[in-house]
Structure formats: structure tokens, C-alpha cells
N, C-alpha and C positions, 0 to 999 in steps of 0.2 A: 504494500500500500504506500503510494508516492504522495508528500506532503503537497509537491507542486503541484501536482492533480488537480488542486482543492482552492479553486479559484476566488471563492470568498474567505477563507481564510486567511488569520494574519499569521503570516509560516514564521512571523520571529517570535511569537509568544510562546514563551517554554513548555506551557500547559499544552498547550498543543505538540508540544515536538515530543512532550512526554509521551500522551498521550497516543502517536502514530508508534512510537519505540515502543509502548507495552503491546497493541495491537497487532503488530510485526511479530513479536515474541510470542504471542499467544498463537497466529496464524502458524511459524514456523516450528512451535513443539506440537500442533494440532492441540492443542489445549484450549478451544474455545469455551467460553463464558454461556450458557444456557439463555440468558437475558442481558442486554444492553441498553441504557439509558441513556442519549443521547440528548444534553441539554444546550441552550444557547441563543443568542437572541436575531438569529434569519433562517426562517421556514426553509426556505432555498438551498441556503448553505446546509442544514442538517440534514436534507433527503440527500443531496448530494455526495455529503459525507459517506451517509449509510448504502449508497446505491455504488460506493466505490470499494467501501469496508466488502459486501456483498461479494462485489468482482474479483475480490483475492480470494475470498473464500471457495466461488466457484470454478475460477481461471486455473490452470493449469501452471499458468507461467505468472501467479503472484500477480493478478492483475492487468494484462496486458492493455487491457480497454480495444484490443483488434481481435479478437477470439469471437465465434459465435456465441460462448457463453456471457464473455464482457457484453458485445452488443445487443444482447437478447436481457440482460439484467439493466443496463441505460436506458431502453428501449420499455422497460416495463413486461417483457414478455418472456420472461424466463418462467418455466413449465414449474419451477419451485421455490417462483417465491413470488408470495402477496403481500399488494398493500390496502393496508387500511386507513380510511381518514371519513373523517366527520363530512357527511354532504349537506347536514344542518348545521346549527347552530353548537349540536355536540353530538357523539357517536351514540346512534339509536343502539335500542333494543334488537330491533329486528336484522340491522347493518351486522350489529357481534356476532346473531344467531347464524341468518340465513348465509354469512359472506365467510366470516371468522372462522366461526366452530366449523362450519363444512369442511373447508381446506386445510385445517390442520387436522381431520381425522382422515385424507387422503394418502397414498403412499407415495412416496418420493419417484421422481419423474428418474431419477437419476442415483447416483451409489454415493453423494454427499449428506446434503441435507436441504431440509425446507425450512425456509428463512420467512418472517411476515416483518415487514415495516409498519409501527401503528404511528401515523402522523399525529399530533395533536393530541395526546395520550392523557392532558388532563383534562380533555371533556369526556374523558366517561364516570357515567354515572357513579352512585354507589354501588348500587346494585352491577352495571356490567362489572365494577371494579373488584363484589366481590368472586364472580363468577371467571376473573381473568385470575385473580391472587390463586384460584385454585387451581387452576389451569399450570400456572409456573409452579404451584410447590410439588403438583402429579401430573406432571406434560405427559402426552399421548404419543407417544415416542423420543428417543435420544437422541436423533437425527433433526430433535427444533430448536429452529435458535430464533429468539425474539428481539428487535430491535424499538424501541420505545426512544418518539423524537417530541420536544417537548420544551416551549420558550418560556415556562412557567411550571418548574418542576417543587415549588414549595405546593404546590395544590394540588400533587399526585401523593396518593396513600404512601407512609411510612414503609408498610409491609411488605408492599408492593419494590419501592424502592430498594428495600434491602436484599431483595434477589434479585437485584440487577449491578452488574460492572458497571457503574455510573462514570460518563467523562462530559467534562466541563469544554466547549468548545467558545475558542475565540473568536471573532468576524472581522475583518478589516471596519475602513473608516466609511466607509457607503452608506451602511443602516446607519450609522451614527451622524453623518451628514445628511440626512432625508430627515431625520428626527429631532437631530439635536438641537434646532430654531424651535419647535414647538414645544419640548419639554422646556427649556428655558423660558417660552413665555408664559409656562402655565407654570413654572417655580415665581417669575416674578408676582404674577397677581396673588400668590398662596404665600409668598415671603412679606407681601407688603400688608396683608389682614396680620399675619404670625406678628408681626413685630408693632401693631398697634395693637395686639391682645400683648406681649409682653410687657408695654408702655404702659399701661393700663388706661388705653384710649380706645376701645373696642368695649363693641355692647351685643347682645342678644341680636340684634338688628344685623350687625354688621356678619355676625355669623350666617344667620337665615338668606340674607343677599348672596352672602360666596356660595355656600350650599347648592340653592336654588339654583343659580347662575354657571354650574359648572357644566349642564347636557351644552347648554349654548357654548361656552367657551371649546366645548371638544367638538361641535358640529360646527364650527368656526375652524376649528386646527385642521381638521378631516374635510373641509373643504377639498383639495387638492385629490384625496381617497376616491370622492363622490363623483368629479372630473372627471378620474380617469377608467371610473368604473362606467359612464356613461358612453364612454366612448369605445371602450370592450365590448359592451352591448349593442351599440352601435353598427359597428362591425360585423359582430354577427349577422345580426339581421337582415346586412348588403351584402352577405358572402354569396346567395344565390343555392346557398344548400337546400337539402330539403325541408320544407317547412315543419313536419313534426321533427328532424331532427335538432334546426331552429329550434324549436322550443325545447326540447331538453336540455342544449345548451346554453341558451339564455336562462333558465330553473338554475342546471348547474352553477353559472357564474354570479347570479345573483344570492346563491346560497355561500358561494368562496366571499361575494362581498359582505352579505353578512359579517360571515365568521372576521372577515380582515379589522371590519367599524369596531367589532369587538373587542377585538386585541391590540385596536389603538388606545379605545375606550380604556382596558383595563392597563393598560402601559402610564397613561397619563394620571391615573387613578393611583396607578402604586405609586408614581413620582411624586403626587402631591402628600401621598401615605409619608413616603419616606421623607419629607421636608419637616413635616411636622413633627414626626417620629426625631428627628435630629435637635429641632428644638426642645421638646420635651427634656433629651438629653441633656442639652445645658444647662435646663433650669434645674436639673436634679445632679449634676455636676456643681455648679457653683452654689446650690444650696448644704452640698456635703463640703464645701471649703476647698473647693479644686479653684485652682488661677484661671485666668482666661486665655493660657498656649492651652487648654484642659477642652476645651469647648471647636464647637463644628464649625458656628462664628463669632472668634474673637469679638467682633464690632460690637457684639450686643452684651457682652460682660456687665458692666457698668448699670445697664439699661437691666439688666436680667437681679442682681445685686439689690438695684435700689426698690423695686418691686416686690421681689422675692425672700430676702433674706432675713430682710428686716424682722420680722417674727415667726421664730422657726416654729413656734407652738403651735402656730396656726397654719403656716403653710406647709403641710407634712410632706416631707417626701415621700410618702406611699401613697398619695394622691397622685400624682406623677406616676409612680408605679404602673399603677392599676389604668390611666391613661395608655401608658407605653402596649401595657396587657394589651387593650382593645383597640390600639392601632395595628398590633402583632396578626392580632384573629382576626380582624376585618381586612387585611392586607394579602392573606392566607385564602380568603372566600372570597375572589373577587370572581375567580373562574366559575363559581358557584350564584350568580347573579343576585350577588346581595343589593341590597340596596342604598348605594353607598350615599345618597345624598342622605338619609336619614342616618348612616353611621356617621358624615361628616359632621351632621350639625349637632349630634350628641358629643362627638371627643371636642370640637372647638368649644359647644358649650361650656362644657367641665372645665376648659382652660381657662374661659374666659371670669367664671366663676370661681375656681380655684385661690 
């Protein structure tokens, strides 16, 4: 398995070179791993990965990518190995039964193994989740290997996790240039309420407006999403294909855009989690006597001090705690469609009241 292959990939990051040296080692003692969790933050880049991992497995020659096994596993049409991925919003009941469990009670096309990629692996259910965890601890043969791809691996089951060889993958600067204007604008509007509830110029009021105001602010950033999903569909519809296939297609691509709003949604959702979550930090840093090198930002030391410190009787740090708690768990459930304007306007409340 060749690093350079792996065109989204940032090949100088160590986790990553580590990561291709234990895979290599494992491909050439034949000691593969039963389950694989492949995490990281481009859909793209992780099938990729996993559709190359695949090709050493089944190539001859350690991956060639010119074999008819390489181009029949790139290709998607390799006789032993399926993928799986959510056509909704997350992977049905009937998707697990009728597509899943079929093909892995199948026998192998071939004297390897049958491999399944599950794209998007933390939209399944509890229920598929717990009828998968059983599946990995008594697989239906020796010859399965499972690949789980996943840009939000805090909201895949524990259990599940722990029977899998989890690897951490890096992206280059691409996804992070596509994104990194909008998570900055959606830190400034959430830094600039944080730091007048620390000031103690923030009211109930001020809370209910960010709260309220955050579907607009992310249908605002995803403008650019909505763009270019109209013009996909677009397209379709002038390809001149056949009209019921037209509409499958259009089904399909409006259900990938779904899923995409989603996982902007919950992207921009953890950043604003995680801004808040950093303040909390400080105030319960500089209320235990830590300096301000101690804190995420220095600048607000002073301002966090003359607020906060002043009466430690009353201002408990286990109030903060138990904040921290409920931006942890609501951070954790976002794939789970909680409802995060009402989880915001309860933790800013508590702050603001604190």
C-alpha cells in the first residue's frame, strides 16, 4: 500500500506514515485485523483510502492499481467486496437486512476474503448497531474483514469501537480551505455573545437570539452546498437519460445532499460546542488559581478574574463542571439529531446565570 496513492492525504503527517507502516506489516505477515475503523474529516479521502487498503489485500502484486482485481475493487465491482452507505438521512433497517446480512452470508467469489466498506458508520441506528456489534464479536466466516469509514467517530458505540484497529487519518489543506472561512465566522458571532456573558453584559435575551439564530447562520454558510447541489441536479435532468432513471438519480443525489447539509450542520454545531467548551475551561482554570499562559485565551484572564473569582462560595467550580458534563453529551448526540438549539440555550443559560 503506496502513501503517494493517496491523493488527499497529507503524506508528511506521521500518523499517517505510521499508520501505512503498520498496514504494510499486517498485509505482509497476513495478519489482518477482523474490523477496521477508519476515521477522519473527507468522505472522499476515507473510501479512497479503504478502496486502496482493499487492493493490497486482493492484488497479487501488493496493490498494483493495473490488475483486474485493482481495477474491479476502484471500479466498485469486485465479486467480494461490498459497500455500504446510508441512501437516507442514516442507514435503514431494511438497507442492513436486505443488502448487509445477505452478502456477508455469501461465499467468497474467490480463495481471499470478503471485505464490506460501511461508509458513514455513525448513522446506524441503535438497534442496526446492536445487531452489527454481534455480527463482529460471531462473524459468519474468517475470510470477513470489515472496514468502518467515519468523520464523527465519538458517536459510534464504544463496543463496537473496541473491535476494530482504529486509525486516525490526516487530509491535506483542501477540506480545510473550503471550510475554514465559515467555521471562523461562526466562532466569531459565538466568541462575541461568550465574552459578553463573561463580562457580565449578557442577558437571557441575548442567549435566546444566538440560539434561535443559529439554523439561519448555517443556511447562510451552506449557501455555496445549496448552489452546487442545484446545479448537480441540474444536470441531471439535461443528460437526456432515461426519464425513470432521471429520477432515481435525482432521489439519489438529493438524499447524498441531504446527508452533506447534515454534516455541515453538525460540523459547525461541534465548533461552536467546542468554543464554548474552551471557555468554560478558563473560567474553571482561573477560578482554581491557574495564570493566564493556563487558559485557551489569554485576553480574557482579567475579564474572567474580575467576574468570576471574586467569590469563590458562590461561584462553584462544579457548576462549570456539570456545564462542561452537558456540552460533552450534547457534543457526543449531534449524529443522533438532538436538538441542539434547545441544548444551546440551556448551557448559555446556566452561564449566563452562573
Amino acid at each position: 500500500m503506496n502513501i503517494e496513492n493517496i491523493e488527499f492525504l497529507d503524506n508528511g503527517n506521521r500518523e499517517n506514515i505510521l499508520n501505512i507502516k503498520m498496514l504494510n506489516h499486517s498485509l505482509k505477515k497476513k495478519n489482518l485485523a477482523h474490523a477496521f475503523l477508519f476515521n477522519g474529516k473527507n468522505p472522499e479521502g476515507l473510501l479512497r483510502i479503504a478502496l486502496l487498503f482493499v487492493c493490497s489485500i486482493f492484488c497479487r502484486n501488493n496493490g498494483c492499481l493495473e490488475c483486474r482485481d485493482c481495477k474491479n475493487v476502484l471500479n466498485l465491482k469486485h465479486p467480494d467486496l461490498f459497500l455500504l452507505k446510508p441512501s437516507g438521512a442514516s442507514l435503514s433497517a431494511e438497507e442492513f437486512r436486505n443488502d448487509f446480512e445477505q452478502k456477508i452470508n455469501k461465499k467468497a467469489a474467490s480463495n481471499t476474503h470478503r471485505i464490506t466498506i460501511i461508509q458513514e458508520c455513525e448513522t446506524m441506528s441503535a438497534g442496526i448497531a446492536d445487531r452489527f456489534l454481534k455480527i463482529l464479536e460471531d462473524p459468519p466466516g474468517e475470510d470477513l474483514i470489515f472496514i468502518l469509514l467515519s468523520e464523527n467517530p465519538g458517536s459510534i458505540r464504544k463496543t463496537i469501537k473496541s473491535r476494530c484497529q482504529v486509525l486516525n487519518w490526516h487530509f491535506n489543506s483542501g477540506f480545510s480551505r473550503e471550510y475554514g472561512g465559515k467555521l471562523r465566522e461562526a466562532a466569531f458571532v459565538t466568541e462575541d455573545l461568550l465574552k459578553k456573558i463573561i463580562s457580565g453584559k449578557a442577558d437571557i435575551k441575548n442567549v435566546l437570539d444566538f440560539s434561535s439564530g443559529i439554523d439561519e447562520m448555517i443556511n447562510r454558510l451552506s449557501s455555496g452546498l445549496n448552489d452546487r447541489h442545484k446545479k448537480e441536479i441540474g444536470l441531471i435532468k439535461k443528460s437526456g437519460m432515461d426519464e425513470e432513471y432521471i429520477s432515481r438519480l435525482v432521489k439519489d443525489t438529493e438524499e447524498s445532499q441531504k446527508r452533506e447539509k447534515k454534516k455541515f450542520s453538525n460540523l459547525i454545531i461541534a465548533h461552536v460546542f467546542d468554543i464554548i467548551s474552551a471557555y468554560v475551561e478558563d473560567i474553571m482554570a482561573a477560578m482554581s488559581g491557574f495564570g493566564s499562559q493556563s487558559l485557551n485565551r489569554e485576553e480574557n484572564y482579567e475579564e474572567i478574574c474580575k467576574n468570576y473569582c471574586v467569590s469563590p462560595e458562590y461561584k462553584k467550580i462544579s457548576q462549570f463542571g456539570n456545564i462542561q458534563n452537558k456540552i460533552a453529551l450534547n457534543r457526543k448526540s449531534l449524529a443522533e439529531n438532538i436538538n441542539y438549539e434547545i441544548a444551546l440555550d440551556r448551557i448559555l443559560s446556566e452561564l449566563v446565570v452562573a
